[in-house]
Gaussian input, Z-matrix of N, CA and C with variables (Angstrom, degrees):
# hf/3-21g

backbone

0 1
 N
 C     1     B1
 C     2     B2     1     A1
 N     3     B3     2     A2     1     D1
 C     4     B4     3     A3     2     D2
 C     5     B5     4     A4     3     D3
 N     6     B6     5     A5     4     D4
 C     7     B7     6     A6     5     D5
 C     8     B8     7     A7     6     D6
 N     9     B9     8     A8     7     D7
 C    10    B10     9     A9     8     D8
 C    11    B11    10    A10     9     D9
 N    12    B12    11    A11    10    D10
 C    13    B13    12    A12    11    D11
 C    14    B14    13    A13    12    D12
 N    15    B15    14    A14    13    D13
 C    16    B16    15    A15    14    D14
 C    17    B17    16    A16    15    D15
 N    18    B18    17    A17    16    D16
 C    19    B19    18    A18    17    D17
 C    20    B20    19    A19    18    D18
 N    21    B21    20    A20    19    D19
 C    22    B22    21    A21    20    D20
 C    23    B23    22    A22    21    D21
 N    24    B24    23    A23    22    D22
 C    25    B25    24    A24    23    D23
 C    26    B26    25    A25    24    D24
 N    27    B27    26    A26    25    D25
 C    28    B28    27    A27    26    D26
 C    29    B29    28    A28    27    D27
 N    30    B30    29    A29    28    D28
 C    31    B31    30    A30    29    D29
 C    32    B32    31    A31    30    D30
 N    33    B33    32    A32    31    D31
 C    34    B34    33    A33    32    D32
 C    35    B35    34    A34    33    D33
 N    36    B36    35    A35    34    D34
 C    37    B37    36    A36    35    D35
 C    38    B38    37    A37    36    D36
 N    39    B39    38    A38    37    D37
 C    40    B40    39    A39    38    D38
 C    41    B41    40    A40    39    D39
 N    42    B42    41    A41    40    D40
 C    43    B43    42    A42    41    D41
 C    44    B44    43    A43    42    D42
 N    45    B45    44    A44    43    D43
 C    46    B46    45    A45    44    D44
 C    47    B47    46    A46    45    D45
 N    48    B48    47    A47    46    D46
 C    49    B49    48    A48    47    D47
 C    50    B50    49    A49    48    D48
 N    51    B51    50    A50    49    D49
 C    52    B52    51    A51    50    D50
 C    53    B53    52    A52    51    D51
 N    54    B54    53    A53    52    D52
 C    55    B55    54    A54    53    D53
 C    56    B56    55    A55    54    D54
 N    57    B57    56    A56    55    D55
 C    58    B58    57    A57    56    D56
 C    59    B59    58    A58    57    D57
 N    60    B60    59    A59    58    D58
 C    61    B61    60    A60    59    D59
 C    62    B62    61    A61    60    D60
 N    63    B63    62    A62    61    D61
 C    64    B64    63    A63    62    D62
 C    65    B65    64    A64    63    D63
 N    66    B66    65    A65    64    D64
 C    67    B67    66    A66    65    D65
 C    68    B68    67    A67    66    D66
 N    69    B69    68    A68    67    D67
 C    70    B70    69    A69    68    D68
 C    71    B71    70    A70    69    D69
 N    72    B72    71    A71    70    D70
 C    73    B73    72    A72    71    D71
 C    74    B74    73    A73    72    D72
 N    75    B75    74    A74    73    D73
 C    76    B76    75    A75    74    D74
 C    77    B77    76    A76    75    D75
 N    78    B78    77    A77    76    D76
 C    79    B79    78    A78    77    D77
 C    80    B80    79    A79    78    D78
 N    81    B81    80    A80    79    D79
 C    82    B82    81    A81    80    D80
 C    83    B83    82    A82    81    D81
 N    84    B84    83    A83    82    D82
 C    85    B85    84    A84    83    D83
 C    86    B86    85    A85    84    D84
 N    87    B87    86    A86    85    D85
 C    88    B88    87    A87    86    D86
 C    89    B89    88    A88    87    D87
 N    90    B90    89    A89    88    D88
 C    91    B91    90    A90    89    D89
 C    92    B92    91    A91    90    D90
 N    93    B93    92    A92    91    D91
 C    94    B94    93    A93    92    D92
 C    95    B95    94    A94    93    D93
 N    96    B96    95    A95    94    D94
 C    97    B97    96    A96    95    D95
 C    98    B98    97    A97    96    D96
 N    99    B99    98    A98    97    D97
 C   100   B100    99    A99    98    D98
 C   101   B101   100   A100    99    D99
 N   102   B102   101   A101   100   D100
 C   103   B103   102   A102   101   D101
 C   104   B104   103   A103   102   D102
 N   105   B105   104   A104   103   D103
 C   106   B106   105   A105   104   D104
 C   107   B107   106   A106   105   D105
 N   108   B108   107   A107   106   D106
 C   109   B109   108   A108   107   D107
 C   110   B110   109   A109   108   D108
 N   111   B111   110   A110   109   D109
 C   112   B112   111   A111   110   D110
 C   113   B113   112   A112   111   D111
 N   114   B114   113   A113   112   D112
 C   115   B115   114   A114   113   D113
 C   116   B116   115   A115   114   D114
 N   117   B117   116   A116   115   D115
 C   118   B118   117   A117   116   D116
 C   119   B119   118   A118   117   D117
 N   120   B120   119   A119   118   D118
 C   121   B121   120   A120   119   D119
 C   122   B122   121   A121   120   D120
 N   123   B123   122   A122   121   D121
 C   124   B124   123   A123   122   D122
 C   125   B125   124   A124   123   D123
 N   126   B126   125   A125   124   D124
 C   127   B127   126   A126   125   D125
 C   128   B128   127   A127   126   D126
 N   129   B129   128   A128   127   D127
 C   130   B130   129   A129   128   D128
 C   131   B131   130   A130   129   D129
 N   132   B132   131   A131   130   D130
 C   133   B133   132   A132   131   D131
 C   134   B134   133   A133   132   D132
 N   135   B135   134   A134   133   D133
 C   136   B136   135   A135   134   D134
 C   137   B137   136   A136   135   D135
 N   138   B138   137   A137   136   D136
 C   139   B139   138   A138   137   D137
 C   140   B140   139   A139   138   D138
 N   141   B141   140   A140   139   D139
 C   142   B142   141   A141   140   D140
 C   143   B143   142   A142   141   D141
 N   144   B144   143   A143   142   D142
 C   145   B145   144   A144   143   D143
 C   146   B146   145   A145   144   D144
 N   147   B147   146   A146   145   D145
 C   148   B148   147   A147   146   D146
 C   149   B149   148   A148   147   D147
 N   150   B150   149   A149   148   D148
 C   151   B151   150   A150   149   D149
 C   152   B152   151   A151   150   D150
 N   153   B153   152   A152   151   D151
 C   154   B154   153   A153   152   D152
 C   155   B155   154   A154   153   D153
 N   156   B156   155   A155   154   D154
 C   157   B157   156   A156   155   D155
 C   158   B158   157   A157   156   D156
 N   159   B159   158   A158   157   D157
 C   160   B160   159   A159   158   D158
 C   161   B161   160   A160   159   D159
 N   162   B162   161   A161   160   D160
 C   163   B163   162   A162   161   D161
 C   164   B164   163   A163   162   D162
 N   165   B165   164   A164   163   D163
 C   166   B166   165   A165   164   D164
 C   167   B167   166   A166   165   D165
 N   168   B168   167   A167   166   D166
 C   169   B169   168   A168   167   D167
 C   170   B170   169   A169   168   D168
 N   171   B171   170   A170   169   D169
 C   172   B172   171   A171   170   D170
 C   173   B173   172   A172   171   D171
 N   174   B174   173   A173   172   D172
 C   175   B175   174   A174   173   D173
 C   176   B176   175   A175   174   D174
 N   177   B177   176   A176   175   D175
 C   178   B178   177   A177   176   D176
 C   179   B179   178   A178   177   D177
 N   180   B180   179   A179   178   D178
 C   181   B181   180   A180   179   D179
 C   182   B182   181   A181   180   D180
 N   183   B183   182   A182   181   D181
 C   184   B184   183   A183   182   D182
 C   185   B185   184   A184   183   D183
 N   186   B186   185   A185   184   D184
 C   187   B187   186   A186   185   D185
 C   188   B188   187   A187   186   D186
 N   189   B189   188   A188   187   D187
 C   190   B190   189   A189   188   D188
 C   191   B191   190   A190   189   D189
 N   192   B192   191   A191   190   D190
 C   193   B193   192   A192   191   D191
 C   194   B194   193   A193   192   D192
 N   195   B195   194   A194   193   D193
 C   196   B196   195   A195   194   D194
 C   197   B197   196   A196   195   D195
 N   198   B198   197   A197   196   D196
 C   199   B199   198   A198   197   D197
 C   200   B200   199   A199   198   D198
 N   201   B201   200   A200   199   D199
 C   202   B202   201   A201   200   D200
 C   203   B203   202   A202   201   D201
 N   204   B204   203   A203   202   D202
 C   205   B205   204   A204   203   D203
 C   206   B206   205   A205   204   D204
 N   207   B207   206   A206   205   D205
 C   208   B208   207   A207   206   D206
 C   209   B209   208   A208   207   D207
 N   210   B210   209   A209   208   D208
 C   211   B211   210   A210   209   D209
 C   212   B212   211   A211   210   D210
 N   213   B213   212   A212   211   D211
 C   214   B214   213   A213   212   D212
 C   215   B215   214   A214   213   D213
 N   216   B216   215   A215   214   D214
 C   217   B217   216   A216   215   D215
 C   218   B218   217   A217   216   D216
 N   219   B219   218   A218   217   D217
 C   220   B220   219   A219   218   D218
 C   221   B221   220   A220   219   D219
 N   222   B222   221   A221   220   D220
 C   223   B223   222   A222   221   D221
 C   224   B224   223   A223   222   D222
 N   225   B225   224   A224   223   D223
 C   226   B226   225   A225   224   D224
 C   227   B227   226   A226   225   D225
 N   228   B228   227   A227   226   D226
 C   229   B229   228   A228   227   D227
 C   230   B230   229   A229   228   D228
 N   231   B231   230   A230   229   D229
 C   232   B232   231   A231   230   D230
 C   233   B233   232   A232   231   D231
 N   234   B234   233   A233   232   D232
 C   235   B235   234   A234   233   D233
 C   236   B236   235   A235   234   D234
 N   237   B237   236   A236   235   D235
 C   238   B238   237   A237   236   D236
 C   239   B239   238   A238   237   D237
 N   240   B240   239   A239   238   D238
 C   241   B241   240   A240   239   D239
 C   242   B242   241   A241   240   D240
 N   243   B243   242   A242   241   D241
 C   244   B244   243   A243   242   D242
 C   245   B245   244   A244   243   D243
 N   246   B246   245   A245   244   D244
 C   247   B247   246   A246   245   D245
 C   248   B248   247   A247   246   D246
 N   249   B249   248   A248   247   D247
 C   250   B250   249   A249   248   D248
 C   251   B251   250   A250   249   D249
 N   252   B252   251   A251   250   D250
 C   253   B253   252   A252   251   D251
 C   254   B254   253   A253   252   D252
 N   255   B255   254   A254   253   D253
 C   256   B256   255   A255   254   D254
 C   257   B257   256   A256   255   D255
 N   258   B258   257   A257   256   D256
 C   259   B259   258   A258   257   D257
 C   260   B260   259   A259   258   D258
 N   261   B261   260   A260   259   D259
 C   262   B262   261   A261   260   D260
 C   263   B263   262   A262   261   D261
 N   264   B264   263   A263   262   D262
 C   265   B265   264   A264   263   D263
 C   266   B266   265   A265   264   D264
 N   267   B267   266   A266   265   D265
 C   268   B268   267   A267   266   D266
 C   269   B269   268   A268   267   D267
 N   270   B270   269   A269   268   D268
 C   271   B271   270   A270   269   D269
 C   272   B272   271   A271   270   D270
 N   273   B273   272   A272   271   D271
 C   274   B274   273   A273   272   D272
 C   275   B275   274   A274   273   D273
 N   276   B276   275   A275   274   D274
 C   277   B277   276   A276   275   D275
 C   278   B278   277   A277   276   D276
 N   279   B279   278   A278   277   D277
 C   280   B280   279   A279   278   D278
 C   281   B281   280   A280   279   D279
 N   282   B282   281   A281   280   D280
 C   283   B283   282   A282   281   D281
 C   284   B284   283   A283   282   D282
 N   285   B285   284   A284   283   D283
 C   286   B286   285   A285   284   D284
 C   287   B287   286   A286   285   D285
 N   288   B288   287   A287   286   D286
 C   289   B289   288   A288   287   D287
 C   290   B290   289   A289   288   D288
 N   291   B291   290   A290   289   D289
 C   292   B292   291   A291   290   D290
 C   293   B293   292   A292   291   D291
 N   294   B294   293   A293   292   D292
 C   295   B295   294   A294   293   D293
 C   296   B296   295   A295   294   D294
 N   297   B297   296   A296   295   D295
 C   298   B298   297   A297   296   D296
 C   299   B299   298   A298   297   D297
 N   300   B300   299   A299   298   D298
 C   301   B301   300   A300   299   D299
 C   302   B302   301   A301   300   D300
 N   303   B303   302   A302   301   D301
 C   304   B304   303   A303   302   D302
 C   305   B305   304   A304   303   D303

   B1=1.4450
   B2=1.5345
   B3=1.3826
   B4=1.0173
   B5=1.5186
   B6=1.1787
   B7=1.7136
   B8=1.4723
   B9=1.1184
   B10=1.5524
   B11=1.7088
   B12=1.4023
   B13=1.1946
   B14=1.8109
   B15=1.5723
   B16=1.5517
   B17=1.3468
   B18=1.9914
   B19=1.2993
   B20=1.5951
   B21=1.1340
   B22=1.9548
   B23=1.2970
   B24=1.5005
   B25=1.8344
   B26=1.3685
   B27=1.1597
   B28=1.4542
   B29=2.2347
   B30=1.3204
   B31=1.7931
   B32=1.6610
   B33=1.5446
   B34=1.8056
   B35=0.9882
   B36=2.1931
   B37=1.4641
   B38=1.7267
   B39=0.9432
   B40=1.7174
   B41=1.4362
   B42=1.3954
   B43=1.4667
   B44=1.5942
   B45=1.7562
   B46=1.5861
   B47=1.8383
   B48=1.5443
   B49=1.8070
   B50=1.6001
   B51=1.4464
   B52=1.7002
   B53=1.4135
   B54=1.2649
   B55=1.5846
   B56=1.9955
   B57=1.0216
   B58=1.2299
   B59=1.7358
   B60=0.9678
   B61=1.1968
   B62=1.4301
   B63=1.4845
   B64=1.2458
   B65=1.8367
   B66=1.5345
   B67=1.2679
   B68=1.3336
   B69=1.7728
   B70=1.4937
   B71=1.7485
   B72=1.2165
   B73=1.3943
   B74=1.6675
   B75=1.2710
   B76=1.7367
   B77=1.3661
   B78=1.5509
   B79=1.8320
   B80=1.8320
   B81=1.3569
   B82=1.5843
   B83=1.5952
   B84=1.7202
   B85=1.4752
   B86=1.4588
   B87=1.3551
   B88=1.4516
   B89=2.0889
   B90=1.0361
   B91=1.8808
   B92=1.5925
   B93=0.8351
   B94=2.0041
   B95=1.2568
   B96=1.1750
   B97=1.7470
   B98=1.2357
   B99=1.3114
   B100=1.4662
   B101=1.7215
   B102=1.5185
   B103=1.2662
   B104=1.5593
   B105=1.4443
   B106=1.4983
   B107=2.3098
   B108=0.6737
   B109=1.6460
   B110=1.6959
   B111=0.9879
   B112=1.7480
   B113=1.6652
   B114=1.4238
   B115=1.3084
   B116=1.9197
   B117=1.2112
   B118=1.3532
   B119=2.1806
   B120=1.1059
   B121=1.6010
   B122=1.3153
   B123=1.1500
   B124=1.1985
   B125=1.2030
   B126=1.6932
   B127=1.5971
   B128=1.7006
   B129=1.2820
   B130=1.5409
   B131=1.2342
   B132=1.3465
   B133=1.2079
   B134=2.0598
   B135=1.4270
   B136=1.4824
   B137=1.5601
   B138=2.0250
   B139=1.3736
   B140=1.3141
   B141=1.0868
   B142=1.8330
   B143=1.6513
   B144=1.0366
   B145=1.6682
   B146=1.1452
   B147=1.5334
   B148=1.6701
   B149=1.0896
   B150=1.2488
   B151=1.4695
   B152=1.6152
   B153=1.3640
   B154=1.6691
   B155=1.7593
   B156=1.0885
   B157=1.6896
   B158=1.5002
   B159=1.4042
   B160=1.6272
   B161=1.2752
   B162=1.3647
   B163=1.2064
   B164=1.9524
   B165=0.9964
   B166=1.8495
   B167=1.4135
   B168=0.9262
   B169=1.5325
   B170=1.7181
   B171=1.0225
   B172=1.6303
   B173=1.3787
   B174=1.7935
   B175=1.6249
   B176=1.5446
   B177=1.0498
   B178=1.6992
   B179=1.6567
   B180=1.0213
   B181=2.0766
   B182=1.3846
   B183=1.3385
   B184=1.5379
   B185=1.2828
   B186=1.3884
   B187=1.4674
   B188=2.1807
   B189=1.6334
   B190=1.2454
   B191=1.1489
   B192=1.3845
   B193=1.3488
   B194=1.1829
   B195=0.9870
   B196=1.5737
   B197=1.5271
   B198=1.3288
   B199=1.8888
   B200=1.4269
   B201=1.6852
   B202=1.8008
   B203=1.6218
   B204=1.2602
   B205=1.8031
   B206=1.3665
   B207=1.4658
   B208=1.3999
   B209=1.8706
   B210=1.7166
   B211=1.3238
   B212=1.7959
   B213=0.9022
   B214=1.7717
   B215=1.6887
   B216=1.4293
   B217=1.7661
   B218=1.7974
   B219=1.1365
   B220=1.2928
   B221=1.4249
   B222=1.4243
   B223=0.9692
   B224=1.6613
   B225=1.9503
   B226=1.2554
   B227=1.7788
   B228=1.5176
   B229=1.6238
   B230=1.6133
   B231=1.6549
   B232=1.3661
   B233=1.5970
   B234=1.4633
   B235=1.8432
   B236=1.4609
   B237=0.8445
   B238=1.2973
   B239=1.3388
   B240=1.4984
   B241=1.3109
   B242=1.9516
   B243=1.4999
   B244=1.2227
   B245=1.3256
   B246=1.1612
   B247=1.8531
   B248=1.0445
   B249=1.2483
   B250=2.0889
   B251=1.4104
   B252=1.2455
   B253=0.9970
   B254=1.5741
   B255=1.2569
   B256=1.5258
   B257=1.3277
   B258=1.5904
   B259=1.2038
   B260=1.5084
   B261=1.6079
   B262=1.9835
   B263=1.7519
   B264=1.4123
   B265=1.6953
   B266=1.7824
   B267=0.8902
   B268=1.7075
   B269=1.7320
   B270=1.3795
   B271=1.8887
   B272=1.6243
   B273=1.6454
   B274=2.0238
   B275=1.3013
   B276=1.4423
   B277=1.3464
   B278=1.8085
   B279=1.3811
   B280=1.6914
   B281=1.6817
   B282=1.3999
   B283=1.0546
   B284=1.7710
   B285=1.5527
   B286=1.4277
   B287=1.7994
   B288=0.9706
   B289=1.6539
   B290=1.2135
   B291=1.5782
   B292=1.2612
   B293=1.5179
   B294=1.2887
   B295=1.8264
   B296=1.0527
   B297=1.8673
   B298=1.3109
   B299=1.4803
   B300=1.0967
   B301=1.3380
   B302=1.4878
   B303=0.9720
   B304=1.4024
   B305=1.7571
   A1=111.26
   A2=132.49
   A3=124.29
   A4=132.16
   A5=119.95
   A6=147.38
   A7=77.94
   A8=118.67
   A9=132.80
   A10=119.48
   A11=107.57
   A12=130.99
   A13=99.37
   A14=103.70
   A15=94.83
   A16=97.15
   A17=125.23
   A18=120.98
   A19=130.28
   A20=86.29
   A21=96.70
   A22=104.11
   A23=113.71
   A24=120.54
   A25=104.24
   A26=97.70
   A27=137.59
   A28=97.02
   A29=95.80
   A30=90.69
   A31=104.43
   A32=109.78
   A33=111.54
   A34=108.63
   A35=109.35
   A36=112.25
   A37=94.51
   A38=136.56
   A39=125.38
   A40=108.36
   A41=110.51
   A42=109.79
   A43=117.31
   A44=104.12
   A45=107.32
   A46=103.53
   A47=81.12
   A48=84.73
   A49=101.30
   A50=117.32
   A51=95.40
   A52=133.99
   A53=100.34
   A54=128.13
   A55=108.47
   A56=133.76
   A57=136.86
   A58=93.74
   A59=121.74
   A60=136.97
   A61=97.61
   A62=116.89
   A63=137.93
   A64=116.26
   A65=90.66
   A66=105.49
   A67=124.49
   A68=105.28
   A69=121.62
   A70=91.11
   A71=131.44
   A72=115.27
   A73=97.19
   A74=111.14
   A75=103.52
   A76=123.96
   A77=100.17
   A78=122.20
   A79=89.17
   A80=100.19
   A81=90.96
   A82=112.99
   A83=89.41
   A84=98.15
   A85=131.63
   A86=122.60
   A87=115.47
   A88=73.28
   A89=110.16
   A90=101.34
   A91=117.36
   A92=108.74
   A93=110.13
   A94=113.19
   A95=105.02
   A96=107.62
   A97=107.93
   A98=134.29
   A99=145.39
   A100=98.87
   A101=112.90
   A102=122.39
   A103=115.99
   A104=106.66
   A105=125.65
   A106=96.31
   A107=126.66
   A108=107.27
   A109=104.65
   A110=102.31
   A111=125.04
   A112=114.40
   A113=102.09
   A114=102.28
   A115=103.40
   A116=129.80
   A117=136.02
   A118=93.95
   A119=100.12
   A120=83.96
   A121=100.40
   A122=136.99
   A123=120.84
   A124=140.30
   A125=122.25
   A126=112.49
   A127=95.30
   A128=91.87
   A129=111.44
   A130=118.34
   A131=124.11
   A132=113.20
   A133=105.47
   A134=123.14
   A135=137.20
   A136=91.98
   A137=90.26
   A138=95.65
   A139=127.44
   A140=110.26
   A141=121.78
   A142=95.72
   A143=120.77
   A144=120.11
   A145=109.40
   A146=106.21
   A147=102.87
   A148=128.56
   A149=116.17
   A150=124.54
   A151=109.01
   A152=115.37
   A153=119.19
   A154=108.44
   A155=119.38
   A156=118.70
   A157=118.32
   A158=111.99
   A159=114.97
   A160=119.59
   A161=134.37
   A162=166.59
   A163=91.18
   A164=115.56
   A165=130.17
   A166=116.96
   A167=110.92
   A168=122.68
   A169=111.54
   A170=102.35
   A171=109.58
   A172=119.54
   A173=84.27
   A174=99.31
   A175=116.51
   A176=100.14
   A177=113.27
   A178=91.37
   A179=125.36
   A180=100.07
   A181=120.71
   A182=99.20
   A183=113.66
   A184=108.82
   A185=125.68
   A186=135.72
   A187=107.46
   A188=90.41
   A189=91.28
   A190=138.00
   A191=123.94
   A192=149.78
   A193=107.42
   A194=133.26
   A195=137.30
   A196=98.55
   A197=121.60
   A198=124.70
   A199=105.53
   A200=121.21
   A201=155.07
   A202=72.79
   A203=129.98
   A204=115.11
   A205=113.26
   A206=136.23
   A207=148.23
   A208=103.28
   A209=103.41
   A210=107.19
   A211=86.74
   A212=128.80
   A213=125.90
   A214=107.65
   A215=103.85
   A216=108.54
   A217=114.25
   A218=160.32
   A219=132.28
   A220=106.69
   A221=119.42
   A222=147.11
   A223=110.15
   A224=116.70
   A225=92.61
   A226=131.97
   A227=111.55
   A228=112.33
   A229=102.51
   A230=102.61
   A231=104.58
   A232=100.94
   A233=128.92
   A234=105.38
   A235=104.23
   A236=134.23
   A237=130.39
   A238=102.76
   A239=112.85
   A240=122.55
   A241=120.90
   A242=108.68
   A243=107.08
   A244=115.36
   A245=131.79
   A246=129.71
   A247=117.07
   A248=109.93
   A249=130.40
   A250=95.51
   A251=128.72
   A252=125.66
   A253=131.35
   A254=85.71
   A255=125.57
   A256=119.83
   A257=112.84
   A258=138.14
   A259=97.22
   A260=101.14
   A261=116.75
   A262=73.17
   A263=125.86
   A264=128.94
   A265=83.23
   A266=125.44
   A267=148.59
   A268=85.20
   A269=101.19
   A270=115.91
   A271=100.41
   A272=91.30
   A273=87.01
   A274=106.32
   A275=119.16
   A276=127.36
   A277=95.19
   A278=108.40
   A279=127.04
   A280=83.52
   A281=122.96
   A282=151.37
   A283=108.61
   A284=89.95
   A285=108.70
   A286=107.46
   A287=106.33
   A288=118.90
   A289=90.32
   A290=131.33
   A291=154.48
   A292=121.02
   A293=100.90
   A294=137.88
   A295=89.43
   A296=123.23
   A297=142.24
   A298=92.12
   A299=123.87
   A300=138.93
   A301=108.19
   A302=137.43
   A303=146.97
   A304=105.15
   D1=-47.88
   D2=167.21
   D3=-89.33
   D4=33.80
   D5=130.91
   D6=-42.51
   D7=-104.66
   D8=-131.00
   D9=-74.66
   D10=8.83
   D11=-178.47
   D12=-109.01
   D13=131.93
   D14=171.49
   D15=-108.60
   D16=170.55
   D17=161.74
   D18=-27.60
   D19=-54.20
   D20=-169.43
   D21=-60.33
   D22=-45.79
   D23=177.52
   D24=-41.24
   D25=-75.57
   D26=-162.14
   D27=-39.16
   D28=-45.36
   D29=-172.51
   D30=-78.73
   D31=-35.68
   D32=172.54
   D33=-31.09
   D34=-56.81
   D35=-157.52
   D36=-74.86
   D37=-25.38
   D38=-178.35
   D39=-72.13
   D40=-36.98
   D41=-167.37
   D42=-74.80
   D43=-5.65
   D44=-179.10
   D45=-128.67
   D46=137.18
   D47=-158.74
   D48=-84.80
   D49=-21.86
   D50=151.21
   D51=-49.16
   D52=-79.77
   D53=156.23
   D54=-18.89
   D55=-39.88
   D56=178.37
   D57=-81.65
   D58=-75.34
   D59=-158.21
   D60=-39.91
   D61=-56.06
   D62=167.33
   D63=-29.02
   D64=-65.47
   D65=177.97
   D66=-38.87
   D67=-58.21
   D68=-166.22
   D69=-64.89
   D70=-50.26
   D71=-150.05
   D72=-65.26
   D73=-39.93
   D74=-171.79
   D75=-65.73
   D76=-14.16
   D77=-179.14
   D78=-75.34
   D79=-43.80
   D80=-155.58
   D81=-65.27
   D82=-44.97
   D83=169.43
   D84=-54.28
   D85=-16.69
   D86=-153.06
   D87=-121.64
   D88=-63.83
   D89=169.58
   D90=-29.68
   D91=-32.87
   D92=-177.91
   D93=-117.18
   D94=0.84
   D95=171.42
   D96=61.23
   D97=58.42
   D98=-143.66
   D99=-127.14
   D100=71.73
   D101=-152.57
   D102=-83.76
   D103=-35.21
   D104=172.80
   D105=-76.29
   D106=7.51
   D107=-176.79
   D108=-137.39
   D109=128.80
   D110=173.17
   D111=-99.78
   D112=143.44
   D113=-158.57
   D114=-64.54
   D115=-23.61
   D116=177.02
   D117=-53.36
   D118=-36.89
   D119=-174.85
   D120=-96.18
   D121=38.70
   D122=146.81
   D123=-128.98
   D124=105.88
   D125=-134.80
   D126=-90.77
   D127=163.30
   D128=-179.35
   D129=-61.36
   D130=-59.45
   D131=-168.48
   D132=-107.16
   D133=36.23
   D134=143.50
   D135=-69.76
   D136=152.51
   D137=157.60
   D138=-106.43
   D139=165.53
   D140=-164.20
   D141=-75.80
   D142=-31.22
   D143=-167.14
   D144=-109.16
   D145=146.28
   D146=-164.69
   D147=73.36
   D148=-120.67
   D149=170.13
   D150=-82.90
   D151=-175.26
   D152=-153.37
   D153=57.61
   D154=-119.32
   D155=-176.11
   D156=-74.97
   D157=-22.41
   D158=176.07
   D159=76.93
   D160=27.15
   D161=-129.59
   D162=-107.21
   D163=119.03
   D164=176.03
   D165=-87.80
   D166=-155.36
   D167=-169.54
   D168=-114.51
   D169=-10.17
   D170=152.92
   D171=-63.73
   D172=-72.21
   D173=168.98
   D174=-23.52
   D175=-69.46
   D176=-163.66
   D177=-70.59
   D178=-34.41
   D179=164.11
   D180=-45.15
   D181=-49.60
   D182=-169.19
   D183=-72.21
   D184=-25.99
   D185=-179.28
   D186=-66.00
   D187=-47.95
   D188=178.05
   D189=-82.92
   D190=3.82
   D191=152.03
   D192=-75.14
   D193=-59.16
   D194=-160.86
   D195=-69.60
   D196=-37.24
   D197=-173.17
   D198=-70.13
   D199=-44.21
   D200=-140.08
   D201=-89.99
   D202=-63.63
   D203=-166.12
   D204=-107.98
   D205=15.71
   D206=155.14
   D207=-74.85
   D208=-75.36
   D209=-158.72
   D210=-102.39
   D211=33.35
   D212=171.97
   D213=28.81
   D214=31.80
   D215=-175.70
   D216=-85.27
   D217=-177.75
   D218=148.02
   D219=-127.75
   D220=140.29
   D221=-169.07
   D222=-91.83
   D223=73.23
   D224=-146.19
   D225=-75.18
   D226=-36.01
   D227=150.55
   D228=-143.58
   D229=-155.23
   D230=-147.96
   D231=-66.54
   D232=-44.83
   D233=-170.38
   D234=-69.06
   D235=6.22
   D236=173.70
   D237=-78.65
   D238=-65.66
   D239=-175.99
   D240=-51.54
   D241=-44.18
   D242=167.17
   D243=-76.69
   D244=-1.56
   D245=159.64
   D246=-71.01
   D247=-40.38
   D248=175.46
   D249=-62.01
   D250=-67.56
   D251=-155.70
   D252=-125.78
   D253=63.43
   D254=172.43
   D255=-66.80
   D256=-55.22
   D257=-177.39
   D258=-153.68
   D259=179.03
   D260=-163.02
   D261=-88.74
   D262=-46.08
   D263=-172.81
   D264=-43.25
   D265=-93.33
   D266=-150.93
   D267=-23.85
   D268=-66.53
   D269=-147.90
   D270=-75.84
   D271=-10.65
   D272=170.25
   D273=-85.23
   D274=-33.46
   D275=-169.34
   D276=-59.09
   D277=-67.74
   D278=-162.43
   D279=-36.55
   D280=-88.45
   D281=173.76
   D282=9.97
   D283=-65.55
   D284=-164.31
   D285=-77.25
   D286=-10.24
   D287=-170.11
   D288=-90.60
   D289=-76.36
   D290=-166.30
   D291=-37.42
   D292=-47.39
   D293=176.70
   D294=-46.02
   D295=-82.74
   D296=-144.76
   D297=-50.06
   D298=-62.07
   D299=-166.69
   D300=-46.38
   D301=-62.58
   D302=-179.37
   D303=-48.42

């Protein structure tokens, strides 16, 4: 996914909290092969774990790789990771904080 994303793109889509929000669900979808769900069904502030998408602990490996070489942010262990990814809201928030920083 981020092949086809350049820097400059790439900070627009961070710098707009639709546009991010946007982003992550189509990352998530096309990262988990999540073939039955469109990003319209997946609300922002549901959570990814458990209930809302039902998303495991695989999942969330694959999630943190895919974020770690997209937005070059690091995800450093697990409460970190379940703060991020609470909701697509949460992991835009993490995201958007994290970015700046770099």
């Amino acid at each position: 996914m981020k092949e086809n994303i350049r820097n400059n793109e790439l900070e627009e889509i961070v710098n707009n909290p639709e546009a991010i929000c946007d982003f992550l669900k189509k990352m998530i979808i096309e990262t988990l092969k999540l073939e039955n769900v469109t990003i319209g069904e997946i609300d922002n502030y549901a959570p990814l774990f458990r209930k809302g998408l039902g998303l495991d602990s695989i999942d969330a490996l694959e999630l943190v790789v895919a974020i770690e070489k997209i937005f070059n942010v690091i995800i450093e262990d697990e409460e970190v990771g379940k703060t991020a990814f609470a909701s697509i809201d949460a992991l835009a928030d993490f995201i958007q904080k994290k970015y700046k920083q770099e």
